[in-house]
ZAMARGU-4260 file (C-alpha; in steps of 0.2 Angstrom, whole numbers, plus 5000, padded with zeros to 4 digits):
<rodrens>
0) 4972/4305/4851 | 4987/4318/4849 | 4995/4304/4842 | 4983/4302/4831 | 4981/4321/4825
5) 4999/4322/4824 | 5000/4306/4810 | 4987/4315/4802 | 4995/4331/4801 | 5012/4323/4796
10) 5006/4313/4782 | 4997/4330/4776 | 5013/4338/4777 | 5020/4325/4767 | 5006/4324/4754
15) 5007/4345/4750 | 5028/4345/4750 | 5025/4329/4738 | 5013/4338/4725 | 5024/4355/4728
20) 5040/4344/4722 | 5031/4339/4707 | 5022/4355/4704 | 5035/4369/4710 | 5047/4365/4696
25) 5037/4372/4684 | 5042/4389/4680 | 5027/4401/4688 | 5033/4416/4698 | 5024/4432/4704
30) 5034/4445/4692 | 5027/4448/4675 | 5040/4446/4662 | 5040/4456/4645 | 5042/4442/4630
35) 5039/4456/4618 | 5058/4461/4617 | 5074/4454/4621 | 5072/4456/4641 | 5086/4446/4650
40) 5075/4441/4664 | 5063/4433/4653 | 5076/4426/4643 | 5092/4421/4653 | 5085/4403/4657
45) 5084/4399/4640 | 5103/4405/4634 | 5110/4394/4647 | 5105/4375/4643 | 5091/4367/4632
50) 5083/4366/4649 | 5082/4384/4651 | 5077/4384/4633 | 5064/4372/4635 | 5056/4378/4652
55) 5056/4396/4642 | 5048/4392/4629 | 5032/4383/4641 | 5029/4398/4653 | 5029/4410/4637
60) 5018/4398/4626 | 5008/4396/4645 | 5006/4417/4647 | 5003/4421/4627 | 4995/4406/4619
65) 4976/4411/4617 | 4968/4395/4616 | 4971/4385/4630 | 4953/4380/4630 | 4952/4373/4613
70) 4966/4364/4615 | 4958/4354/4629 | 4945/4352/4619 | 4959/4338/4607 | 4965/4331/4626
75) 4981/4343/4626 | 4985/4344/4644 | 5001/4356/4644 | 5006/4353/4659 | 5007/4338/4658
80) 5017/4341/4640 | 5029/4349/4654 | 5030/4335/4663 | 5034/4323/4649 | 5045/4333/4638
85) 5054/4342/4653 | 5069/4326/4656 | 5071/4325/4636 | 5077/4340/4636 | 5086/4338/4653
90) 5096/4324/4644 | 5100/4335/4630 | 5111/4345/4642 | 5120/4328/4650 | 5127/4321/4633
95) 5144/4320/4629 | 5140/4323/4610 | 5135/4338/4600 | 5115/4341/4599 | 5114/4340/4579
100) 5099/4354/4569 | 5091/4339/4564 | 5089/4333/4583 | 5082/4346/4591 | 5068/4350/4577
105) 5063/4333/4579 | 5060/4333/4597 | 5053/4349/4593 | 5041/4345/4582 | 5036/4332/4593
110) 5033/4342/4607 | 5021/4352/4597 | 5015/4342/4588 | 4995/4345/4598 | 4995/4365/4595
115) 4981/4368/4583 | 4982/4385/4579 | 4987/4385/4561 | 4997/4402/4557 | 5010/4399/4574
120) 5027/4395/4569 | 5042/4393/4580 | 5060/4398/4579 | 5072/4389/4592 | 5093/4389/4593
125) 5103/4377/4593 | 5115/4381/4607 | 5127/4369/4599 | 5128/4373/4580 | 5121/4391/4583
130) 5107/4389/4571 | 5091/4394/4573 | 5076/4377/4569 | 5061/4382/4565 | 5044/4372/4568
135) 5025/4375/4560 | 5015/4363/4569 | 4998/4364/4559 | 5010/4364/4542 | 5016/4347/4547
140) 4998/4340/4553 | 4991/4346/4535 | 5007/4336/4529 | 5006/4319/4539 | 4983/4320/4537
145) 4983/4325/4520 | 4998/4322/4513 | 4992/4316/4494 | 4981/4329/4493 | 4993/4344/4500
150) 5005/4338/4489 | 4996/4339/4474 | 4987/4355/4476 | 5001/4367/4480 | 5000/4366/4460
155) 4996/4383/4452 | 4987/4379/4437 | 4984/4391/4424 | 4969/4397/4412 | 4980/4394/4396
160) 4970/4378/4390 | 4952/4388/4389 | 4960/4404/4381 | 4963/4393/4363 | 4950/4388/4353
165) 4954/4369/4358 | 4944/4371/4372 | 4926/4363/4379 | 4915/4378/4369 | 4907/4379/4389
170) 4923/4381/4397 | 4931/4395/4384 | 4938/4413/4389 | 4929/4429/4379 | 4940/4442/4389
175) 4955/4439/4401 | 4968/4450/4408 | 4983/4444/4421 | 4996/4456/4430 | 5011/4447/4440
180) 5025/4456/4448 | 5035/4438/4443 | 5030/4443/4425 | 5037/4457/4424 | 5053/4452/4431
185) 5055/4437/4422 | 5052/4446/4406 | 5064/4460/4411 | 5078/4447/4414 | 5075/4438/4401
190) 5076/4452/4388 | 5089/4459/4396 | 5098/4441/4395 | 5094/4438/4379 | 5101/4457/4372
195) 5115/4453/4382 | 5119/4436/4373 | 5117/4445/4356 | 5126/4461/4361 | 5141/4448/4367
200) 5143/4439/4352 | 5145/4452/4340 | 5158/4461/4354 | 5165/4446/4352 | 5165/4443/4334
205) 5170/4458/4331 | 5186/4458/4342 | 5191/4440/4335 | 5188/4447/4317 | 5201/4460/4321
210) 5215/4450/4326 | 5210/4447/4344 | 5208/4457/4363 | 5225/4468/4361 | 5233/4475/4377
215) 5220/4490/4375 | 5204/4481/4374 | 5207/4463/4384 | 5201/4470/4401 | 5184/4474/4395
220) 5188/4458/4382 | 5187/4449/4399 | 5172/4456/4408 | 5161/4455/4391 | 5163/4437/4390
225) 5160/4436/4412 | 5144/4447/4406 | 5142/4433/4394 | 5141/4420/4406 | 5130/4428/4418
230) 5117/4430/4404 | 5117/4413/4402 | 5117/4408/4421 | 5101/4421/4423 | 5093/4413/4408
235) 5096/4395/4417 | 5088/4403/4433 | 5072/4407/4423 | 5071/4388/4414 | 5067/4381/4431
240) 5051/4383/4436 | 5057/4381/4454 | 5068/4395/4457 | 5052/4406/4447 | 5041/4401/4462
245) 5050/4400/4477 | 5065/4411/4475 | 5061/4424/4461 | 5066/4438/4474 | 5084/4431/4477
250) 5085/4430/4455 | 5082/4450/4456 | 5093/4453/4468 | 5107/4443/4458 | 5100/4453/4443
255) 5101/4470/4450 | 5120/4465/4456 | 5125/4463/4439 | 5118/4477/4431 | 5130/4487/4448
260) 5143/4475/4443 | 5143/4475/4423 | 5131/4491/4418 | 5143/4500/4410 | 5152/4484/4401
265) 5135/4481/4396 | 5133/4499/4386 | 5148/4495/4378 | 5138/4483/4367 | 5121/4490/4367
270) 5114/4487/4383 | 5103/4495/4394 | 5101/4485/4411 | 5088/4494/4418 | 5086/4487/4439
275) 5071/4481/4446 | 5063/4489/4462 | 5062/4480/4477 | 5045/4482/4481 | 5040/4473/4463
280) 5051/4457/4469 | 5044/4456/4487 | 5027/4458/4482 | 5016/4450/4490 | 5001/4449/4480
285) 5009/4441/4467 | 4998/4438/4453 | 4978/4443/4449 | 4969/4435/4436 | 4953/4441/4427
290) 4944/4430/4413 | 4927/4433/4406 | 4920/4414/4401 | 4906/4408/4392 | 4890/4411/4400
295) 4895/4426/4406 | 4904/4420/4419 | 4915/4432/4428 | 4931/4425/4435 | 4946/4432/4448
300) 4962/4421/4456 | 4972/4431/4468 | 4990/4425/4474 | 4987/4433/4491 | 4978/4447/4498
305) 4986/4463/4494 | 4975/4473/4484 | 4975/4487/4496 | 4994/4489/4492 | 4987/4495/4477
310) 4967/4501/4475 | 4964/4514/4487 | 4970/4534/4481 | 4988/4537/4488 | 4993/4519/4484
315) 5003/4523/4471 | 5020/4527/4471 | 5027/4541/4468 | 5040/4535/4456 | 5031/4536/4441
320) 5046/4530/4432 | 5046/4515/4440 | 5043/4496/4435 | 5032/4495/4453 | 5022/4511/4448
325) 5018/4501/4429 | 5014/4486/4439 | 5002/4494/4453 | 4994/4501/4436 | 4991/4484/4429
330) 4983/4477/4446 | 4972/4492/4446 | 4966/4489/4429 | 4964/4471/4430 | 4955/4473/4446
335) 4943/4486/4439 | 4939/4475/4423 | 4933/4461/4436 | 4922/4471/4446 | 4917/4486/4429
340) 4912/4468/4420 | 4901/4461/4437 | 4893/4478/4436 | 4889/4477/4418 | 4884/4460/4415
345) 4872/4463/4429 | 4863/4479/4425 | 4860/4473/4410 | 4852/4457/4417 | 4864/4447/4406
350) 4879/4441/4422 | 4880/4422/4424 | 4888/4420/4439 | 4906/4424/4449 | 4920/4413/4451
355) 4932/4418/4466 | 4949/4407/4466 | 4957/4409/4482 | 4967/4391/4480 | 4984/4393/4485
360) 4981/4409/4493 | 4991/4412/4509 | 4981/4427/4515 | 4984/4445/4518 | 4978/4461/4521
365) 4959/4460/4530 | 4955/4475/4521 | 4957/4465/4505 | 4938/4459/4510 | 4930/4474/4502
370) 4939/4471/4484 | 4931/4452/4484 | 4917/4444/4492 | 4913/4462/4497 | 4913/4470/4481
375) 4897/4459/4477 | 4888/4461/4496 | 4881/4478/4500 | 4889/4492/4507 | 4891/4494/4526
380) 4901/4478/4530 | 4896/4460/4535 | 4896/4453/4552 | 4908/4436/4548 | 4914/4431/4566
385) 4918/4436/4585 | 4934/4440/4589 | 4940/4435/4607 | 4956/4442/4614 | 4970/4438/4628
390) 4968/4449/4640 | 4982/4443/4654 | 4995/4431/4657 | 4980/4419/4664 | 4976/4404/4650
395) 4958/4408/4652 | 4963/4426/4652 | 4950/4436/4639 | 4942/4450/4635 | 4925/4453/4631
400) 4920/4445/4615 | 4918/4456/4601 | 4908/4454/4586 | 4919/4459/4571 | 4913/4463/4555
405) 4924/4463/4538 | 4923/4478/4525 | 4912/4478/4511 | 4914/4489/4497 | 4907/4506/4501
410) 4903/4514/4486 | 4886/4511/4477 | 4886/4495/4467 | 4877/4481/4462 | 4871/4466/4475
415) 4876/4448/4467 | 4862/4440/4476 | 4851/4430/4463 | 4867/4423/4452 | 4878/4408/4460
420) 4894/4414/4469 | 4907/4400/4467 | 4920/4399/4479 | 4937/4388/4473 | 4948/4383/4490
425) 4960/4372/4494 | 4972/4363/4508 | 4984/4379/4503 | 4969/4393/4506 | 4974/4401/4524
430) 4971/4415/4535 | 4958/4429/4522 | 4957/4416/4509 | 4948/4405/4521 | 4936/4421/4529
435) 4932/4422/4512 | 4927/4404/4510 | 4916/4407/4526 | 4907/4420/4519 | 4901/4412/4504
440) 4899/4397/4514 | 4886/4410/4523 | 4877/4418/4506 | 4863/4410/4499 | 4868/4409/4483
445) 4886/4402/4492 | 4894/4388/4484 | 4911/4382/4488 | 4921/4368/4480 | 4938/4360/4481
450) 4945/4353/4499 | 4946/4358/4516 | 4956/4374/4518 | 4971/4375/4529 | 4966/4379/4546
455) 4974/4396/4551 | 4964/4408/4554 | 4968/4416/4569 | 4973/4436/4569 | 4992/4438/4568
460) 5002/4453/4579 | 5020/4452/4574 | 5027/4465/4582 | 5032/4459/4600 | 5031/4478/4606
465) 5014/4476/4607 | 5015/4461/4619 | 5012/4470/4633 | 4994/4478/4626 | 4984/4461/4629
470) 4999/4450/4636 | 5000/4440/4620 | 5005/4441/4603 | 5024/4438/4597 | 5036/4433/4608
475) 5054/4436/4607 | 5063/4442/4594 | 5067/4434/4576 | 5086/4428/4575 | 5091/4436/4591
480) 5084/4430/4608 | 5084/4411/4610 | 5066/4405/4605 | 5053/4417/4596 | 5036/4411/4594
485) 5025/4420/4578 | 5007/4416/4590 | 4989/4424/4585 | 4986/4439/4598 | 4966/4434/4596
490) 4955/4420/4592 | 4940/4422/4577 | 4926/4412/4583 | 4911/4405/4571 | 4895/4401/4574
495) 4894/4383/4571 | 4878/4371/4568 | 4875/4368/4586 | 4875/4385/4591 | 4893/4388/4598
500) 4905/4398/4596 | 4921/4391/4592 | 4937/4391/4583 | 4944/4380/4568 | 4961/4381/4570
505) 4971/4369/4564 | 4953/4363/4554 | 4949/4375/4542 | 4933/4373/4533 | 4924/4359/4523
510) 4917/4364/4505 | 4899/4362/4501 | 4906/4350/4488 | 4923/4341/4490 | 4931/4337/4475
515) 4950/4336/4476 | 4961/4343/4462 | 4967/4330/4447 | 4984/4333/4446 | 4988/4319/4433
520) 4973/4326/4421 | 4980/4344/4425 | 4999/4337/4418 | 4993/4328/4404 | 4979/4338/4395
525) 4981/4355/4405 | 4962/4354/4411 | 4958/4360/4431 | 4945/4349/4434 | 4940/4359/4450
530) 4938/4375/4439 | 4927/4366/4425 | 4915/4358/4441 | 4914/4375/4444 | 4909/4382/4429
535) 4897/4366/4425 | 4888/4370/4443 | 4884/4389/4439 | 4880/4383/4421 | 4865/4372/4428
540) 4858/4386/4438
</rodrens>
């Protein structure tokens, strides 16, 4: 009998040492590590191998990451992710051959490939090159499920086709108004660049008409025809639409070099270079669009949430001299013609419906809310969601769920409830643009058409000091510690058809009508086929 027990306990023995070996190399310890700056405990691991890297990354994903639950929910198990990944990564270290950029994203990107949450993105160094990698899980997903339609839609169209009289008569513009921050740079560059060519020439002309540069005017020969040539490479800049969209902020830095560089060259032949303010080129709203259409149709497109840069009193800034205060003007006054021309239309019983265009629109500020959907609901705010919070280093660590309810505009104003509120989304529409879509989705006069928005919706904390508040949030810090993970520091949670409360990250929400965006009728004939299905639906109400 002893015999017996003592088998027993033995082969219990061996059972727990076996499931500790497997289990014990994860890396869980008792002391609570601060991810929310550059802490060497936290951190030392992953500046020794891609090991220490890889193991890092898991116990600060494990501790911050607020959505363990819903992940399940798609069959990620993330221990088991350990488990598999944890020997690739292993192997890294062991080769006799540099780890290439390429490489390491790709093993990356595979690794998580499963997180749903659509606004994390990841930044990784490469121990070998010393570059950093960075990953977007949901940005891939959208690209590898959707791929025909994401592509296609990160167009921009314009209204340019129903402000000419070549339009549909249904589909033409009475009033419209537009205010870019890229507008005004690109007109101020090219303005500039074109005075500058004109001013050259005749410098030029004039030099050569008089025998030549002589010994007292060949320096400043020299650097007119350099300005000459920076003209021309600013005005090449401005002919591709690529740099306009993507990289307009590095053109006005260029810009504002040259006007250091070459100012006083440029007075000498008639040229004032005036420089643009930084704000204007970093701006984040970038552009808001206001167009009165037939029936009485009121219009707005935003570029991204950031009206509450600019609306509120004390916005403004105080350099009234300035290209930003002349822009922060324009929004004001295009803004205020939307919503004077609801209120108008509507008093007077004459307002045919509201078009709100977030397509494109990467999101911003939540108090943006009140400027837009909430500028046509009444005053006191609309209960959109439930936020639920991380509240320890626990995956299933949470705080109480809170109801959260978005700003409305305070002030007295007219209710759109009667007249149909049109919604335009889009694979591109994150973050507000797509609490927006949910609350028209939510009015009864509601309607929303385009595609399924991104899927990010999750509320951002950026700034890693804060990690410690709720043990989640940012961890690590950009382009210094190893990894740094950008990672919601609470979850929104909507009610859904069957009751629950859940997320839809890595979703996004469906339209009440789908209808992708044409991009070959857009390029041939300049029409936005989601744009007129829109006015055609409010015109059969």
């Amino acid at each position: 009998m002893k015999r017996d027990i003592s088998h027993l306990i033995h082969h219990t023995l061996s059972i727990m040492f076996i499931a500790l070996a497997i289990t014990s190399c994860r890396p869980l310890g008792d002391d609570l590590l601060s991810y929310g700056q550059n802490d060497d405990q936290a951190f030392a691991a992953s500046k020794a191998s891609f090991e220490g890297e890889f193991t890092t990354f898991w116990l600060a994903m494990n501790e911050n990451y607020c959505i363990w639950d819903y992940e399940a929910e798609f069959g990620l198990d993330w221990d088991e992710v350990y488990d598999t990944y944890l020997p690739q990564f292993q192997a890294l270290d062991e080769r006799q051959t540099p780890v290439s950029d390429d490489e390491l994203k790709a093993l990356y990107c595979q690794f998580l490939d499963s997180i749903h949450d659509g606004h994390c993105a990841f930044q990784i160094k490469n121990r070998h090159t010393g570059h950093y990698i960075v990953v977007s899980p949901n940005l891939d997903r959208n690209m590898r499920e959707r791929p025909q339609v994401y592509t296609d839609e990160a167009t921009a169209t314009t209204l340019d086709l129903y402000r000419t009289s070549a339009a549909d008569p249904r589909y033409l513009i009475h009033d419209y108004r537009s205010t870019s921050a890229t507008e005004i740079i690109v007109e101020t560059i090219d303005s500039v660049a074109n005075r500058l060519l004109r001013g050259t020439a005749e410098y030029i002309q004039a030099v050569n008409d008089a025998g030549g540069p002589t010994p007292l005017n060949d320096s400043i020969y020299d650097a007119v025809l350099r300005l000459r040539q920076n003209a021309n490479t600013l005005l090449g800049w401005l002919a591709n639409p690529d740099i306009v969209s993507t990289s307009l902020d590095q053109v006005a830095s260029a810009y504002n070099s040259l006007c250091t560089k070459y100012g006083i060259v440029a007075s000498q032949v008639g040229v004032n270079m005036p420089t643009l303010d930084v704000k204007l080129a970093a701006d984040p709203l970038k552009y808001i669009r206001y167009a009165l259409f037939e029936g009485n149709i009121a219009y707005i497109r935003l570029g991204g949430f950031y009206l509450s840069n600019h609306l509120p009193d004390g916005a403004l800034t105080s350099d009234t001299t300035s290209f930003y205060y002349a822009y922060q003007l324009a929004v004001r006054e295009t803004w205020k013609q939307w919503f004077d021309t609801i209120q108008a239309l509507h008093n007077a019983g004459q307002l045919g419906g509201v078009i709100i265009d977030v397509r494109n629109n990467g999101g911003g500020r939540t108090d943006d809310y009140q400027y837009v959907l909430g500028a046509l609901l009444p005053s006191g705010g609309w209960e959109s969601h439930t936020l639920r919070i991380k509240n320890g280093t626990g995956r299933l660590d949470f705080a109480p769920l809170i109801p959260f309810t978005v700003k409305t505009f305070p002030t007295e104003h007219a209710v759109i409830s009667q007249q149909p509120i049109v919604l335009l989304a889009n694979s591109h529409s994150v973050s507000l643009s797509e609490n927006t879509t949910w609350g028209v989705k939510n009015q009864p006069n509601g309607y929303v058409i385009g595609t399924r928005t991104f899927g990010g919706l999750s509320a951002l904390n950026p700034v890693p000091e804060a990690y410690s508040d709720t043990y989640s949030g940012a961890f690590g810090v950009r382009d210094v510690t190893p990894i740094y993970g950008y990672v919601p520091k609470l979850i929104c949670l909507y009610q859904h058809e069957d009751g629950r409360l859940r997320p839809v990250e890595g979703v996004g929400f469906e339209p009440d009508e789908p209808l992708p965006f044409n991009l070959s009728l857009w390029q041939t004939t300049g029409r936005d086929n989601q744009l007129e299905r829109a006015l055609d639906y409010i015109h059969s109400k």
